[in-house]
C-alpha positions, 0 to 999 in steps of 0.5 A: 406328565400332564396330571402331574402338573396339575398336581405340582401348581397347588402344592408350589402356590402354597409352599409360597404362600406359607413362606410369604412374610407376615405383615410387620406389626411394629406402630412405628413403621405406620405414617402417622397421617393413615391411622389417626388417633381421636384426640381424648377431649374432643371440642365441644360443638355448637348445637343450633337452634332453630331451622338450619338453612344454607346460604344460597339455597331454598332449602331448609333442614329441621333438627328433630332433637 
């Protein structure tokens, strides 16, 4: 009775996971905030010139562009 059991739990685990629902597909039953989508023309961005330094520190980072 035993071996049968052990025998019987891997046959019924995946007679479930077989019968288990695939995840649905459809765009429209996704919130819109968990998958942005990138704009097409993105702002253009501000290169800076010269040495960068953050206020309050002493620190200062060189861009090597």
């Amino acid at each position: 009775m035993r071996n049968f059991i052990w025998l019987l739990m891997p046959s019924l685990l995946s007679v479930i996971a077989i019968a288990a629902e695939p995840p649905q597909q459809n765009p429209e039953d996704h919130p819109a905030w968990a998958f942005l989508v990138p704009d097409a023309t993105p702002p253009a961005g501000t290169e800076a010139s010269g040495p960068i330094k953050v206020p309050g520190s002493t620190k200062t980072i060189i861009s090597h562009r």
